[in-house]
C-alpha positions, -999 to +999 in steps of 0.1 A: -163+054+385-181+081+398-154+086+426-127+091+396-143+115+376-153+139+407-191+136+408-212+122+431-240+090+432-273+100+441-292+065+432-292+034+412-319+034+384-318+005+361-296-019+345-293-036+317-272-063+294-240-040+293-244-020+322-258+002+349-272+037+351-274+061+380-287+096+391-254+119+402-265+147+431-270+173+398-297+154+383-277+146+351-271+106+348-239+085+349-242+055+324-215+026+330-212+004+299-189-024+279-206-011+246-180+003+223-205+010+203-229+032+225-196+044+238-186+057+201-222+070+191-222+089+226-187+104+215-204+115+185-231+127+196-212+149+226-188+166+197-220+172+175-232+192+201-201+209+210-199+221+175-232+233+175-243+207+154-271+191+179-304+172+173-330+181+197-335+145+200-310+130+216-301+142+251-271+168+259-239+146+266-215+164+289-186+139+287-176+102+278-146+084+293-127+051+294-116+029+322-091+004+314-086-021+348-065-047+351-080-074+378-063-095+404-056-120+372-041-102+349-070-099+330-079-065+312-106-049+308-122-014+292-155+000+301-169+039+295-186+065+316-213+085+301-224+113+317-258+133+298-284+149+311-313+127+330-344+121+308-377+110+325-398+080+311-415+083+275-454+091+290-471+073+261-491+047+283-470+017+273-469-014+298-473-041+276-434-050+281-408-050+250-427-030+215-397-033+195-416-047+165-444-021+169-421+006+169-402-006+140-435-012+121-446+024+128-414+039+118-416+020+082-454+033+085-442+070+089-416+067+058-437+049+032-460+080+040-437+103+038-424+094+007-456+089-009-465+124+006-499+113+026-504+110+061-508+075+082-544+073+087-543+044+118-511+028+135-534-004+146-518-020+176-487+006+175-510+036+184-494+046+212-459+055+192-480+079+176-478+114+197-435+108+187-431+088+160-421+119+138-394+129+164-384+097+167-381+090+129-363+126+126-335+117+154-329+087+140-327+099+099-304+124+119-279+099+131-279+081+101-271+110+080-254+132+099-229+106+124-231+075+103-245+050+129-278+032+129-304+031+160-318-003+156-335-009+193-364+017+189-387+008+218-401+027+241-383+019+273-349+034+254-373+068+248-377+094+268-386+130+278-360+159+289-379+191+293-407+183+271-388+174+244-387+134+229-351+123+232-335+087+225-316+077+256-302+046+244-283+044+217-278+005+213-271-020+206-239-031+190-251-052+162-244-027+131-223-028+106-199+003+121-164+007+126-165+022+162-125+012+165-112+044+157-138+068+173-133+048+207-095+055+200-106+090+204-125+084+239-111+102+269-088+075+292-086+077+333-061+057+343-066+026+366-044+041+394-042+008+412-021-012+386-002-002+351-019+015+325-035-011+298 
């Protein structure tokens, strides 16, 4: 993919369940995915942005595309490109694996505070999503209200840090309720050259 939209593969740095992610030669980061729905929300996000509309916590998307290939089979199949700028690993001390639940408990900690208008005296075992757990609960109210999509898998490995600022690098999964159909309509195609157009 990178090939096809003229930029270059520096590394490999992780995959997961619906794809891969790698460093280009100009530091920004090429995310390959079959998720219409982080696909959609990255669309979103990337025309926010262009419209001046950003939230500093989500990182700058510089363009999404779709791939449409058609295999030896006949089979078809669609997957996206996501370019954004790279962001570096959440430094909050976490190594105790997947904190989903701690996360989410300290998110629901932060609101029931802020709407009673106190602060959170002790996050107990979710201490360490402390130091951004009010950007993180800001980015995320921010999506909700602003682009209409939910960020349900808050965890720290989907967090990170571009130029000192907290972003959310993930944006998945695709378990909510939205209708992605007709902003993934909207997605940018590059043609399979190697066989009809889907």
């Amino acid at each position: 993919m990178a090939a096809r939209l003229g930029l270059t593969l520096a590394g490999y740095i992780d995959a997961g369940s619906n794809g891969s992610v790698n460093l280009l030669d100009d530091g920004r980061i090429l995310k390959v995915t079959g998720s219409e729905g982080e696909a959609a929300r990255s669309l979103l996000l990337m025309e926010a942005q262009t419209e001046g509309r950003a939230c500093p916590g989500f990182p700058r998307i510089d363009r999404v595309v779709a791939i449409c290939e058609t295999s030896d089979a006949g089979d078809e199949m669609t997957y996206f490109g996501i370019v954004r700028e790279e962001a570096a690993d959440l430094p909050n001390g976490w190594t105790g694996g997947n904190d989903l639940a701690l996360w989410m408990m300290a998110l629901g900690m932060l609101g029931d505070a802020r709407r009673d208008g106190r602060e959170i005296a002790d996050l107990g075992p979710a201490s360490h999503c402390k130091a951004h757990l009010a950007e993180a609960y800001d980015a995320i109210a921010w999506a909700a209200s602003t682009l209409g999509f939910a960020i349900n898998d808050v965890r720290t490995s989907n967090f990170g840090v571009v130029g000192g600022r907290f972003v959310i690098r993930d944006f998945g999964p695709d378990d909510d309720a939205a209708d992605v159909a007709g902003t993934v309509a909207r997605i940018e195609p590059i043609p399979d050259l190697s066989a009809p157009a889907c």
